[in-house]
C-alpha positions in Angstrom: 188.6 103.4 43.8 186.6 106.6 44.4 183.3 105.5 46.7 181.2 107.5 43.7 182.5 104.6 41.1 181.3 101.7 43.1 177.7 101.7 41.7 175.6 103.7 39.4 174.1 107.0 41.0 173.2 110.2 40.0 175.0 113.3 41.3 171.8 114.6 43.6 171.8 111.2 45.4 175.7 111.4 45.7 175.7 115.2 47.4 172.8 113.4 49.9 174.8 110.7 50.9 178.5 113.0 51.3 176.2 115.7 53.2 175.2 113.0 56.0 178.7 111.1 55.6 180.3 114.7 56.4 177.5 115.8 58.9 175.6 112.9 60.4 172.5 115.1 59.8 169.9 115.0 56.5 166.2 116.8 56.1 163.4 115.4 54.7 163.3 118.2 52.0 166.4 117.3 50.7 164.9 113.8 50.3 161.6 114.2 49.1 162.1 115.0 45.3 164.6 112.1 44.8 163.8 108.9 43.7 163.2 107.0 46.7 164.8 103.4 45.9 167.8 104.9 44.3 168.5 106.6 47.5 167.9 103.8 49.5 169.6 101.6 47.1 172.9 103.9 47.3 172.5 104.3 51.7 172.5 100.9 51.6 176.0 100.2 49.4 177.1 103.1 51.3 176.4 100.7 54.2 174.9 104.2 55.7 172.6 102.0 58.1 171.9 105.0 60.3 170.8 107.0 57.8 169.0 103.8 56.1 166.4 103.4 59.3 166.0 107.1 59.4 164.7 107.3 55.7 162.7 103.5 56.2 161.0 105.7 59.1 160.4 108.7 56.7 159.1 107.0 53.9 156.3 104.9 56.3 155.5 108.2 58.6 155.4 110.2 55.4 155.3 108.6 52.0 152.4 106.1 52.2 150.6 107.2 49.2 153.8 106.8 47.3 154.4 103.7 49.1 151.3 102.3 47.9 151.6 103.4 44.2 154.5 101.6 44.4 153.7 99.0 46.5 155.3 95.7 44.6 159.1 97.6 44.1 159.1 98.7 47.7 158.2 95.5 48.7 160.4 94.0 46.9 163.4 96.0 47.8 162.3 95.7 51.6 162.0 91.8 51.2 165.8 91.6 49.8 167.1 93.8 52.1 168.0 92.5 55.4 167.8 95.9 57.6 164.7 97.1 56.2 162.1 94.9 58.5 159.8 97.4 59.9 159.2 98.8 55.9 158.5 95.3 54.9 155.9 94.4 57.3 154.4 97.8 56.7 154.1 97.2 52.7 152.7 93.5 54.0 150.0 95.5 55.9 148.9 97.6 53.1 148.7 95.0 50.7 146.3 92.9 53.5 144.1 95.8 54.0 144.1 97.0 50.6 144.7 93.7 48.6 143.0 95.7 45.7 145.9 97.3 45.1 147.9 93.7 44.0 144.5 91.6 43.0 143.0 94.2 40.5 146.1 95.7 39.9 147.3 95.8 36.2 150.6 95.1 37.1 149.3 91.5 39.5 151.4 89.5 37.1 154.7 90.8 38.2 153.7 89.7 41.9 156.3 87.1 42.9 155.1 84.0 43.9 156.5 84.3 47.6 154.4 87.6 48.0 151.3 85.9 46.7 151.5 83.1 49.0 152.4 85.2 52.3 148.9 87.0 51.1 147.1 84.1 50.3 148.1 82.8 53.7 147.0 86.2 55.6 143.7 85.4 57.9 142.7 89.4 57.7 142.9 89.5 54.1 140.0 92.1 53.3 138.8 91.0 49.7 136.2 88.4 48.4 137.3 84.7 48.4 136.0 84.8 44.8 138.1 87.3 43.6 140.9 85.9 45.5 140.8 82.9 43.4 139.8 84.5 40.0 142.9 86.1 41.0 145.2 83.6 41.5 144.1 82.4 37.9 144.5 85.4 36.1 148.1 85.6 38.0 149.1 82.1 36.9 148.1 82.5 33.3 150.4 85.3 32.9 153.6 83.3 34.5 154.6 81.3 31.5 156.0 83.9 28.1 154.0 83.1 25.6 151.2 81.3 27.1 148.0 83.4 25.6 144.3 82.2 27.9 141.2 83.6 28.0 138.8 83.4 31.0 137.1 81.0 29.3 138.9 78.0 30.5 136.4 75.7 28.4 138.3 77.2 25.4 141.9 75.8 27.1 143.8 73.0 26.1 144.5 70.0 28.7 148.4 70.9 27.7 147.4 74.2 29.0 145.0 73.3 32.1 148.4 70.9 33.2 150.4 73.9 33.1 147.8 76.4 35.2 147.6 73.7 37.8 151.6 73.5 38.2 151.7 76.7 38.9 148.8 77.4 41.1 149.9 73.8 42.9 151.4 75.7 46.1 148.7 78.2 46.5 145.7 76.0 46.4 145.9 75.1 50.3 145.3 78.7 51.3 142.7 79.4 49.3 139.5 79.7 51.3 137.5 77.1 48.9 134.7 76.1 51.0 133.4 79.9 51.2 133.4 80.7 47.7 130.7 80.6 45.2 129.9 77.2 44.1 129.3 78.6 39.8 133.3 80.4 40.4 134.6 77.0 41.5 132.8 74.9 39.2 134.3 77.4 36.5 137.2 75.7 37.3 137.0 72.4 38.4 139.6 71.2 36.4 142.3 73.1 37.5 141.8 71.8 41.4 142.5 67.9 43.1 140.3 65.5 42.7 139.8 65.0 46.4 139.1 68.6 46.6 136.2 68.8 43.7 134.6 66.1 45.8 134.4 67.4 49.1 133.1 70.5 47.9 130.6 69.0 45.4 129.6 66.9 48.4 129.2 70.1 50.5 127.5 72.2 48.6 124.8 70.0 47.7 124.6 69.2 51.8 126.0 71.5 54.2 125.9 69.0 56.9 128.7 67.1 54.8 131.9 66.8 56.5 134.9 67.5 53.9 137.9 65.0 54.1 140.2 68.2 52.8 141.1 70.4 55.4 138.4 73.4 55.5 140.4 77.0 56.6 138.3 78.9 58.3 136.6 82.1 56.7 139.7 85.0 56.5 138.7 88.0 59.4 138.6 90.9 56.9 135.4 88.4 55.4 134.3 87.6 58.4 131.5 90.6 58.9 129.3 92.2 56.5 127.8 95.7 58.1 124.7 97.5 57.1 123.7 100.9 58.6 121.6 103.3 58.7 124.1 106.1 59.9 124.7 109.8 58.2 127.8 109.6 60.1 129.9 106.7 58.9 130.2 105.3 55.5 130.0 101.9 54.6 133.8 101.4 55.0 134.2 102.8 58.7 131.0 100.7 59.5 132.7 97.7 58.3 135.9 99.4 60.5 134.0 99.4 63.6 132.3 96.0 62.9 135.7 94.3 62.9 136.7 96.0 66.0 133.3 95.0 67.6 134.6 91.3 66.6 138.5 92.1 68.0 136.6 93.3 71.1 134.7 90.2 71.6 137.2 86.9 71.5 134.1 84.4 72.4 132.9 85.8 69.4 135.8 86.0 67.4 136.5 82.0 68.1 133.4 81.2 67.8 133.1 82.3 64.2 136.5 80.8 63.0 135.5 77.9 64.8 132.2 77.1 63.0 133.1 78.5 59.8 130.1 81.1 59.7 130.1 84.5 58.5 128.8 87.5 61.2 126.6 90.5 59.8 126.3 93.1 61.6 123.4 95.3 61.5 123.9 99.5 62.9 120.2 100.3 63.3 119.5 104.2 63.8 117.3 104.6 67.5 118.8 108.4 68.0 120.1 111.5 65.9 120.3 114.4 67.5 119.4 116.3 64.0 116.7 114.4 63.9 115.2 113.9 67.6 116.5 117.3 69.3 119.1 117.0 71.8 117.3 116.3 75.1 118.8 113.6 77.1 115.3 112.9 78.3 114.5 111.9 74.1 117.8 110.1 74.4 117.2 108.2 77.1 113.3 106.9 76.0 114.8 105.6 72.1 117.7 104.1 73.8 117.5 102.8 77.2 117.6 99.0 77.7 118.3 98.5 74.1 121.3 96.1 74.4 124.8 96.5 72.5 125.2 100.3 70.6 127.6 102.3 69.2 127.6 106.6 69.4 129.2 108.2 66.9 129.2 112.2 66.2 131.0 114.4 64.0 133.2 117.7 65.7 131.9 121.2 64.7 134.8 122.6 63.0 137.7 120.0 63.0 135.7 117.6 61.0 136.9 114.3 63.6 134.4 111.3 63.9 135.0 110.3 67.2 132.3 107.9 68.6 132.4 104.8 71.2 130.8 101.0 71.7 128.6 100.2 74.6 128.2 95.9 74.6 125.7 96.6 77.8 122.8 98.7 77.4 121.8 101.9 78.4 120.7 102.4 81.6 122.0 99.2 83.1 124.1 101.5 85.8 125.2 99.9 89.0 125.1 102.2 92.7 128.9 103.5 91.4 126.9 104.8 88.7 129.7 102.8 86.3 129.1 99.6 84.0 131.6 96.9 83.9 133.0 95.3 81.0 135.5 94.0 78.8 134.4 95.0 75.4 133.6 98.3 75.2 135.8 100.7 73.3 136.4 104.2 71.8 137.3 105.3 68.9 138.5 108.1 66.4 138.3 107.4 62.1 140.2 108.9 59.8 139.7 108.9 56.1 142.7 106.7 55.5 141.0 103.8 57.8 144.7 102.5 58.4 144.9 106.1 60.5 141.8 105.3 62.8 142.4 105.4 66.1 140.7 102.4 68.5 141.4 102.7 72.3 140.2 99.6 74.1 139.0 100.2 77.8 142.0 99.1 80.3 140.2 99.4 83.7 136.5 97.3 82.8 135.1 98.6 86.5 134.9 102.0 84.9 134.1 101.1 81.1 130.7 103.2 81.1 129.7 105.6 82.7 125.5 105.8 83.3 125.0 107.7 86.6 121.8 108.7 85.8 119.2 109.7 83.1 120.6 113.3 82.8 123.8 112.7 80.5 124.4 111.4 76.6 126.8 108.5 76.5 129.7 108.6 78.6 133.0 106.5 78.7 135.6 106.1 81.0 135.9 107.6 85.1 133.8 109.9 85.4 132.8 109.6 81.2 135.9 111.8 80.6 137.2 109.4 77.9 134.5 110.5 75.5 131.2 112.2 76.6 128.5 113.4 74.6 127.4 115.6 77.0 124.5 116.6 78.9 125.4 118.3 81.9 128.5 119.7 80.4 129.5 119.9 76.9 131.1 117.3 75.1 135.0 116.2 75.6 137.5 113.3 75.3 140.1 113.1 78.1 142.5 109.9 78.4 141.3 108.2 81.5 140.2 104.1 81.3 140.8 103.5 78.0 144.0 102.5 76.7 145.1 105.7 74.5 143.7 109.7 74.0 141.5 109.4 70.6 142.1 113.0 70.3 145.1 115.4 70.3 142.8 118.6 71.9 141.8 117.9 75.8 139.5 120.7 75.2 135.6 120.6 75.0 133.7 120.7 71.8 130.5 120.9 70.2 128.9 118.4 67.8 127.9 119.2 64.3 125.2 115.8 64.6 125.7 112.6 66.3 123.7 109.4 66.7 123.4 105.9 69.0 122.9 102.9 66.2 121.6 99.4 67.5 124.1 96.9 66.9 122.4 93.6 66.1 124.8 90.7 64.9 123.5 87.8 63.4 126.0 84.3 62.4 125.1 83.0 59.3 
């Protein structure tokens, strides 16, 4: 049998695959305007494995836009085929950090029940518990042909509340309960265990109440709410550097999952350089011995927000002239937040640098990580920290930057 019989392709993707079967070699521009998982679908039967890790690579490097357009067929070809790993746990990445993209989706009833439940189970998932559960419903009212519900589940029969509650059954224990709204759960009392409705009736009347049912603590993409003052960062890459500040801070971090509680972290403004000239001396009186910041600018020219967190305060040098710690970090954002670029310091002895009252911020030996500048203009030089946050070794200038106040607060 001719190998173009053995499965149905169209004669683009055949030339493709006979051009790397005859020359081991294939560009990304012969690849681009083809359909993706017909190409992948005919590597694969091909068994062209090779080739099938070089275009898994491509498509995550290249195609994530189309990647998340598509997010449910990709992930569903990834999940049933065996070599494609690395693309699967990149479309299970996605779909944590933007679980818009499957929750409010249009198409959330096609979502296999397997994918939902990896999901549900996901600590980082970044989306309200309510919706996650409003969800779920909406998902499980579309599972059975035929079966026609409203959100009004007063309006259901107990035929059809029996049926919803089969098919939600195997979600329910990794659904975050205790931290949604009491009025979205009550909305649907009926369609959760008895044991359940108890405990949290119980422990929303008295938060002192100890549940019987096993309480899962609050998901990490939940666990911080950020406000900020900034003209640098929007609310998203606040809420970015917020979880980082958490990462950064494993006490924290286990003391938060521990208790249950939510963190909020507050980014008040104390300097701008737009705003309070750029004199170190001005930068020094609004910031000195003002515990825990972060200093964040925007490059003249290139557009890069490149900015660092300082868990000591200003001015708390030792005789080295250097600060020692754990938790500080650098930083670079990029508009696609999956992009951003965090560099955690490796060599704590040299996390800040704070000689004296003549520079901006500094990180790293010497402050060559990132410095603001002062003496010198600004740069960002791989030193202490873990990786470069920028490509250019070269020094820049700063169209504004500012040092917020981080103040965190468990509630």
């Amino acid at each position: 049998m001719c190998i173009s019989c053995t499965y149905n392709v169209n004669a683009h993707n055949l030339t493709i695959h006979y051009r790397y079967i005859y020359t081991g070699r294939l560009s990304y521009n012969a690849c681009k305007n083809v359909g993706w998982i017909s190409l992948l679908d005919g590597v694969s039967k091909f068994e062209l494995f090779d080739l099938l890790t070089g275009i898994e690579t491509c498509l995550i490097d290249k195609q994530e836009d189309w990647i998340q357009q598509n997010i449910l067929t990709v992930h569903k070809y990834a999940a049933s085929t065996v070599t494609l790993n690395k693309l699967l746990a990149y479309c299970n990445r996605i779909m944590v950090s933007h679980p818009d993209i499957i929750f409010k989706s249009n198409d959330l009833a096609k979502v296999p029940k397997e994918t939902l439940i990896t999901l549900l189970k996901s600590d980082e998932l970044s989306i309200d518990e309510d919706d996650i559960w409003v969800s779920v419903i909406q998902w499980a009212t579309k599972q059975v042909p035929g079966l026609e519900l409203g959100n009004d589940s007063d309006a259901w029969s107990s035929n059809d509340i029996n049926t919803v509650k089969d098919i939600i059954a195997d979600c329910i224990p990794h659904i975050r309960f205790f931290n949604i709204s009491p009025n979205k759960v009550a909305q649907y009392y009926d369609l959760l265990p008895k044991k359940l409705c108890r405990d949290l009736f119980n422990y929303n009347m008295d938060k002192s109440y100890k549940p019987n049912t096993h309480v899962l603590p609050p998901r990490m993409g939940q666990g911080c709410q950020t406000k900020t003052d900034s003209v640098i960062v929007d609310e998203k890459q606040a809420e970015w550097i917020s979880s980082k500040i958490v990462e950064s801070t494993r006490q924290l971090q286990k003391k938060q999952r521990a208790s249950g509680k939510h963190c909020i972290h507050r980014f008040t403004l104390l300097y701008r350089k737009s705003r309070d000239g750029n004199l170190t001396a001005k930068f020094r009186e609004l910031c000195n011995n003002k515990g825990p910041t972060v200093a964040v600018g925007k490059v003249l020219n290139t557009g890069e927000i490149l900015g660092g967190y300082n868990p000591l305060s200003w001015g708390s040098r030792s005789k080295s002239g250097h600060a020692d710690t754990k938790e500080s970090f650098i930083f670079a954002l990029d508009k696609s937040m999956d992009k951003s670029i965090v560099s955690f310091v490796n060599d704590s002895t040299h996390a800040i640098y704070d000689i004296d009252n003549s520079r901006f911020p500094a990180f790293g030996d010497g402050g060559y990580d990132l410095y603001f500048g002062g003496r010198n203009m600004p740069i960002a030089q791989k030193s202490t920290y873990q990786v470069p946050i920028r490509n250019s070794t070269n020094r820049f200038e700063w169209v504004d930057w500012e040092v917020l106040a981080v103040q965190l607060t468990l509630i």
